[in-house]
Backbone bond lengths (Angstrom), bond angles and torsions (degrees), N, CA, C in turn:
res aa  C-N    CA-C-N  psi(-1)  N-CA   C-N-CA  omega(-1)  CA-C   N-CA-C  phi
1 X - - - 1.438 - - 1.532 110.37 -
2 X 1.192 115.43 -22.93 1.239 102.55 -144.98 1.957 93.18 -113.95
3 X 1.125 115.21 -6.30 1.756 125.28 152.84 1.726 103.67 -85.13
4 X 1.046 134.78 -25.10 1.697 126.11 -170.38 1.470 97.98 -44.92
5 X 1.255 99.33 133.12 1.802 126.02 -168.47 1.614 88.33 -129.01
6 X 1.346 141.74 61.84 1.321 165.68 82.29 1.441 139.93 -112.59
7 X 1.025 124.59 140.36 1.484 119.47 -171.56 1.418 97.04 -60.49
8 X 1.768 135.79 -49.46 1.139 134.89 155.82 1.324 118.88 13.63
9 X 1.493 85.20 -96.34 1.634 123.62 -179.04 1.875 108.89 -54.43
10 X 1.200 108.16 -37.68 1.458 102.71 157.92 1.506 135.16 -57.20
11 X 1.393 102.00 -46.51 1.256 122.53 -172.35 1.930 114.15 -72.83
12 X 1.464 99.38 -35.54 1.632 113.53 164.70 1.385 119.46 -68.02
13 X 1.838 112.29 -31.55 1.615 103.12 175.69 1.735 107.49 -77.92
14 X 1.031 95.36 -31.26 1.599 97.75 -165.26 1.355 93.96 -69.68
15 X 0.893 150.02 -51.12 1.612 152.53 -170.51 1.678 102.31 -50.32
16 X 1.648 107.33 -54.91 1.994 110.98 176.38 1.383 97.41 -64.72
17 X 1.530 153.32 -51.53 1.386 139.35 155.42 1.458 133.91 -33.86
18 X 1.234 112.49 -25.75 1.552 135.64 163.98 1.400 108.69 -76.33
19 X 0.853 141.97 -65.84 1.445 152.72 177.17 1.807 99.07 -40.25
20 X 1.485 113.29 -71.04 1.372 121.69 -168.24 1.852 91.37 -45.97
21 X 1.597 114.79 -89.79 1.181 127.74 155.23 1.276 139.75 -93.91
22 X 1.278 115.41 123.03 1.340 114.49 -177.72 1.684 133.05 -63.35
23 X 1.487 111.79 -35.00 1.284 132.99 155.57 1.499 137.46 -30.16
24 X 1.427 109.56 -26.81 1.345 152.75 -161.90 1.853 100.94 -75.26
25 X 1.218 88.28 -57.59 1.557 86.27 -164.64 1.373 108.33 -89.40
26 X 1.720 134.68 -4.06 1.027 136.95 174.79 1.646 111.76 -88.62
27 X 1.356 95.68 -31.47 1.823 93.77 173.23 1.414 115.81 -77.64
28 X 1.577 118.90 -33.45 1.081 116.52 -170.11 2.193 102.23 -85.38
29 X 1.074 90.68 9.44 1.705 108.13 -179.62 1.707 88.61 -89.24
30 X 1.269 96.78 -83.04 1.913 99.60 171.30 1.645 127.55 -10.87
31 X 1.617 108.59 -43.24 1.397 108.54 -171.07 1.540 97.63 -94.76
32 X 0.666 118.53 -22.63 1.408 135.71 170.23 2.075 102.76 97.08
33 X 1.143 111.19 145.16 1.424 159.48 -158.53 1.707 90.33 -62.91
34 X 1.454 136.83 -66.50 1.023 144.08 116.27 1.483 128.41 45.06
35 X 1.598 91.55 -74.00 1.434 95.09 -166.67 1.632 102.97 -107.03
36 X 0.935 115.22 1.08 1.698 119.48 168.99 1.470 138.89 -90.58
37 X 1.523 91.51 -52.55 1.728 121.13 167.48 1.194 133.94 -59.73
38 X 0.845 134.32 161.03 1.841 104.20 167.25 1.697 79.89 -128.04
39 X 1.139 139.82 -29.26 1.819 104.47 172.97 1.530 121.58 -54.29
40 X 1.132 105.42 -24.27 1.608 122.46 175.37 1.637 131.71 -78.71
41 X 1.510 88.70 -24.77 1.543 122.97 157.83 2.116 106.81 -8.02
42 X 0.825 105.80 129.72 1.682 106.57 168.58 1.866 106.18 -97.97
43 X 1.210 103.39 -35.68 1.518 124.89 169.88 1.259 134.07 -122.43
44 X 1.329 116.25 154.30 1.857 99.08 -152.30 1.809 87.63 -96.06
45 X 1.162 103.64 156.32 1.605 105.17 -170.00 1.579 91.27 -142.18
46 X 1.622 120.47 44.63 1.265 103.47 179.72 1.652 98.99 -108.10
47 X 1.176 118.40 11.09 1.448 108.63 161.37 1.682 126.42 -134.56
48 X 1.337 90.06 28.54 1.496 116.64 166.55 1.567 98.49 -38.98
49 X 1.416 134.57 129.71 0.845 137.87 139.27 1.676 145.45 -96.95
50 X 1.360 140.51 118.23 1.423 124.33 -169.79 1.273 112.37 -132.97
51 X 1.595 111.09 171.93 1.188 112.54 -160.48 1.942 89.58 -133.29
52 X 1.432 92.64 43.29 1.804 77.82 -170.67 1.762 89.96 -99.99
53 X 1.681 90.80 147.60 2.018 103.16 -174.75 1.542 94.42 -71.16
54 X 0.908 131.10 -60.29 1.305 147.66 -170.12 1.221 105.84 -16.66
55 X 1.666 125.28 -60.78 1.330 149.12 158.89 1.645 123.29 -20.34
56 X 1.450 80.24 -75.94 1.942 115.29 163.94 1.296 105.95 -48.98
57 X 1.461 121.45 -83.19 1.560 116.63 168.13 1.662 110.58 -9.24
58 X 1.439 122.05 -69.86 1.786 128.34 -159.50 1.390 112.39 -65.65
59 X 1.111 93.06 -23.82 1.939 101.97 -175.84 1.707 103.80 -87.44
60 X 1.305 106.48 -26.92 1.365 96.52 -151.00 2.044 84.05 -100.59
61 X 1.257 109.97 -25.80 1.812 97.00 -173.84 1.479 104.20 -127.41
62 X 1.581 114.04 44.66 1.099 145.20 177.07 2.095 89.33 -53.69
63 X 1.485 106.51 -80.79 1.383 104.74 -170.79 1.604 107.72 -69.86
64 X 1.223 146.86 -18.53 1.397 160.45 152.51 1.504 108.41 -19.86
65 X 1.591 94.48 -58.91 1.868 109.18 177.05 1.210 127.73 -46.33
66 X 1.592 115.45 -18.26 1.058 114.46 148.13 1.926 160.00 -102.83
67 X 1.463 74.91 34.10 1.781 80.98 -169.81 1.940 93.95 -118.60
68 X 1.132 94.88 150.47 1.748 93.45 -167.81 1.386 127.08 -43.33
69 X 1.222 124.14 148.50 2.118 121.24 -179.54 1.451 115.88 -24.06
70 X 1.694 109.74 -57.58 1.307 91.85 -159.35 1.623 104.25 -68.50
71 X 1.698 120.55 -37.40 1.617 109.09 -176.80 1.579 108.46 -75.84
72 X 1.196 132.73 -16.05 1.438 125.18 141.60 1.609 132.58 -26.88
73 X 1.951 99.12 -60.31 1.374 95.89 -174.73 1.985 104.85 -84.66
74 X 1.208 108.90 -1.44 1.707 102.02 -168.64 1.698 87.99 -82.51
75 X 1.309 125.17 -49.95 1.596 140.01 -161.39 1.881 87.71 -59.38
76 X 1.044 116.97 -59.21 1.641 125.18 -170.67 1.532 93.52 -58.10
77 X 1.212 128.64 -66.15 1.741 136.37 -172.84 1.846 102.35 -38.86
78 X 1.720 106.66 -52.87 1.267 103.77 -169.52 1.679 99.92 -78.73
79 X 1.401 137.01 -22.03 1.304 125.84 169.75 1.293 104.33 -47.96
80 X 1.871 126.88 -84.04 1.096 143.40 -151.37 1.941 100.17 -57.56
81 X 1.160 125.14 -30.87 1.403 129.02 164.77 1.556 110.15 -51.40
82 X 1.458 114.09 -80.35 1.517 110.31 160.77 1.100 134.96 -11.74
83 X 1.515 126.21 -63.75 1.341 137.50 -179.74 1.414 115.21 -73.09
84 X 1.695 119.97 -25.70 1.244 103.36 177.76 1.177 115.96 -82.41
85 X 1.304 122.12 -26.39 1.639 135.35 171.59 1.397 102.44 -41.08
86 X 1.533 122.71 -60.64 1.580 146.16 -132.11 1.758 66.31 -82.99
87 X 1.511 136.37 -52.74 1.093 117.16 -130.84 1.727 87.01 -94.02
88 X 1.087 120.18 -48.28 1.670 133.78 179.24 2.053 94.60 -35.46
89 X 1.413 102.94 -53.04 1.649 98.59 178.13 1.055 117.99 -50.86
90 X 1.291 100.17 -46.85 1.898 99.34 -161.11 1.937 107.57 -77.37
91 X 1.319 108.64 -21.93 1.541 128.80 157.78 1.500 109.65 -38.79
92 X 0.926 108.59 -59.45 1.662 125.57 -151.67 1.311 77.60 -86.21
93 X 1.267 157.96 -81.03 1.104 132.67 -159.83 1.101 136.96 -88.27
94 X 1.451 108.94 13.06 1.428 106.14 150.12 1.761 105.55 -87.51
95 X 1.767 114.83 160.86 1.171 143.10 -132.62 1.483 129.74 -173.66
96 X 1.450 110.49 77.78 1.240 107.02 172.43 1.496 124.31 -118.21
97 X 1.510 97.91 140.98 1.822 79.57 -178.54 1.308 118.38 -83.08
98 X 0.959 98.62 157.66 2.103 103.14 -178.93 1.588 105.30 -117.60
99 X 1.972 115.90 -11.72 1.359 98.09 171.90 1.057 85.48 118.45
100 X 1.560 127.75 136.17 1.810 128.60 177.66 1.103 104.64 -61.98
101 X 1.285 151.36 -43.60 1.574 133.66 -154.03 1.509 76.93 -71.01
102 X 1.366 120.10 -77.70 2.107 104.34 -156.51 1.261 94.12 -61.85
103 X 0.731 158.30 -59.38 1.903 144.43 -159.10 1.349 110.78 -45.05
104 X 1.764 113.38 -25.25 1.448 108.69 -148.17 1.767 83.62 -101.68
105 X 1.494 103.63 -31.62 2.032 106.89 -176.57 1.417 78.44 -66.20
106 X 1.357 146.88 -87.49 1.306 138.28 -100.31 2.247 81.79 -82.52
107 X 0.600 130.65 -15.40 1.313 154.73 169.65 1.820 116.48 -53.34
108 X 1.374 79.85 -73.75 1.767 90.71 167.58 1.689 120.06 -70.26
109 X 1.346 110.28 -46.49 1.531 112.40 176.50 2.002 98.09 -68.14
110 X 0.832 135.44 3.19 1.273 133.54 167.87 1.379 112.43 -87.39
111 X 1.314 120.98 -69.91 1.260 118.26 140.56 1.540 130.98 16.47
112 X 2.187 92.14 -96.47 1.145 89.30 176.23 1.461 138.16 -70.36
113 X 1.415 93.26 -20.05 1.952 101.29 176.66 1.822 112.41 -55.42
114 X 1.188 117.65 -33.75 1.638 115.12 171.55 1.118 110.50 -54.66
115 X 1.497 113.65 -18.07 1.868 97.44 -175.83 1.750 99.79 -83.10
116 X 1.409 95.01 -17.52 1.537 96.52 -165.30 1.364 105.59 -60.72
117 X 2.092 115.53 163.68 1.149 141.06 133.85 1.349 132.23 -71.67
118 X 1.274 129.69 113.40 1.633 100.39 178.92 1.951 105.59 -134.75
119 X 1.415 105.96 130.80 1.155 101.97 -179.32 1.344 115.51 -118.10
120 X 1.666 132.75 125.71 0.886 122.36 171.69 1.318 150.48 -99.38
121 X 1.741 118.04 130.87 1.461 117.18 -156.71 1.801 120.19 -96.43
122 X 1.355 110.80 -8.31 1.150 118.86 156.51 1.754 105.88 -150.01
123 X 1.497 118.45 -167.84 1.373 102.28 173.56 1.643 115.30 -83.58
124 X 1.581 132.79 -8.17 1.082 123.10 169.55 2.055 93.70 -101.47
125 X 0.763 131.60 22.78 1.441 107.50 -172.81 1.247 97.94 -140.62
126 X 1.589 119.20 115.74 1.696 126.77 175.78 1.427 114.94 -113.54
127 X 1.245 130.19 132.55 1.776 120.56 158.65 1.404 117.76 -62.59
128 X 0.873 132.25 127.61 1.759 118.07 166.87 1.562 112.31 -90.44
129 X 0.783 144.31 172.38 1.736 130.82 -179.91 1.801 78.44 -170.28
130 X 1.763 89.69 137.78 1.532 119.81 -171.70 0.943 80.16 -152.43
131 X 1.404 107.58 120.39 1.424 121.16 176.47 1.616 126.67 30.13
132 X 1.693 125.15 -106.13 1.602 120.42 167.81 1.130 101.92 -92.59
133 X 1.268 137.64 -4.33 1.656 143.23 -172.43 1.740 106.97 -87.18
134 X 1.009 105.75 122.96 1.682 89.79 173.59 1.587 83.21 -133.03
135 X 1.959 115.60 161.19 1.378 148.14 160.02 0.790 111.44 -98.97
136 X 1.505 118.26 149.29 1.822 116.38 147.60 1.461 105.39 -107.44
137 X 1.224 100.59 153.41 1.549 102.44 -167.85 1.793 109.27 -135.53
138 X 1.297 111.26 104.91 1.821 110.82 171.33 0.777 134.13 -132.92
139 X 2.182 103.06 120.97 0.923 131.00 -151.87 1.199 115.95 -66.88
140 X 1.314 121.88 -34.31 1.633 123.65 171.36 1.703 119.95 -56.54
141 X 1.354 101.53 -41.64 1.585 107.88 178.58 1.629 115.74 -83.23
142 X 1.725 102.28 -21.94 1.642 107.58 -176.09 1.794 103.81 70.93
143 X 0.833 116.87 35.68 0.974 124.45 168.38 1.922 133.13 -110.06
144 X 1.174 120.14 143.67 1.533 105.28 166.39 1.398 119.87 -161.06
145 X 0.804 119.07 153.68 1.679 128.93 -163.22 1.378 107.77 -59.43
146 X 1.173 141.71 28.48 1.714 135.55 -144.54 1.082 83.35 -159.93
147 X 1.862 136.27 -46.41 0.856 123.63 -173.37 1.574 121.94 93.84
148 X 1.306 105.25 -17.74 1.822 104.62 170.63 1.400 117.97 -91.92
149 X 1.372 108.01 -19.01 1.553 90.02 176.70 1.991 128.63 -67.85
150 X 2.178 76.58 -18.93 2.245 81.33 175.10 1.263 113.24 -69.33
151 X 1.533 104.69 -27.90 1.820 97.64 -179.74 1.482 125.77 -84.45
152 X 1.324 95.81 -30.34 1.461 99.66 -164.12 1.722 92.90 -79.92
153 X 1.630 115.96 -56.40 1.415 114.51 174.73 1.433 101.72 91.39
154 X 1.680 110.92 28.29 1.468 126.90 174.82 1.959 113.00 -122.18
């Protein structure tokens, strides 16, 4: 119903939804017609584009959904493994120069970050721990307790 690309074709599903339950078409009247439909559409949303996983996920473990949780979540584990690899590759070879002095920092702070610990306490907020020294570090604000990440802006 809610793709019908005629009022027609709208008006015929909603009628077999009426029939099953009657309730149906008065609530979905309530939220209004609008925001569900796309013949009803105020704006055309046929080239909406998104980048939500959630989406990706359904398409991609569409037949997955059916084999029990735990081989569900191992099949999902080895997806999300895959893709980060696929994505870490295609990372690594992209390549721009920024000029030896930043090539050579972004270089050294690489470096030193392997010695690092980092634990994370929300998705913008990490501890860093260097040895007895630990940071907090947030990514949303760009900020961190150490104070080099405002200057450097790395």
């Amino acid at each position: 119903m809610a793709r019908s690309y005629t009022l027609d074709e709208f008006t015929e599903r909603m009628s077999k939804i009426e029939e099953i339950y009657m309730h149906v078409k008065s609530y979905l009247y309530d939220i209004g017609y609008h925001k569900w439909f796309q013949v009803h559409a105020t704006v055309n949303r046929t080239w909406t584009m998104t980048s939500n996983i959630a989406e990706s996920l359904n398409v991609i473990t569409k037949d997955a959904r059916k084999l029990p949780i735990v081989e569900l979540l191992k099949y999902m584990r080895t997806l999300l493994e895959r893709w980060t690899n696929e994505k870490l590759l295609k990372a690594k070879g992209t390549f721009i120069y920024l000029g030896f002095k930043f090539n050579k920092e972004l270089d050294d702070n690489r470096t030193l970050s392997q010695k690092l610990k980092v634990r994370a306490s929300t998705d913008y907020i990490y501890t860093e721990l260097d040895g007895v020294m630990h940071y907090i570090v947030c990514l949303e604000n760009k900020r961190c307790s150490c104070g080099q990440f405002q200057l450097d802006e790395l």
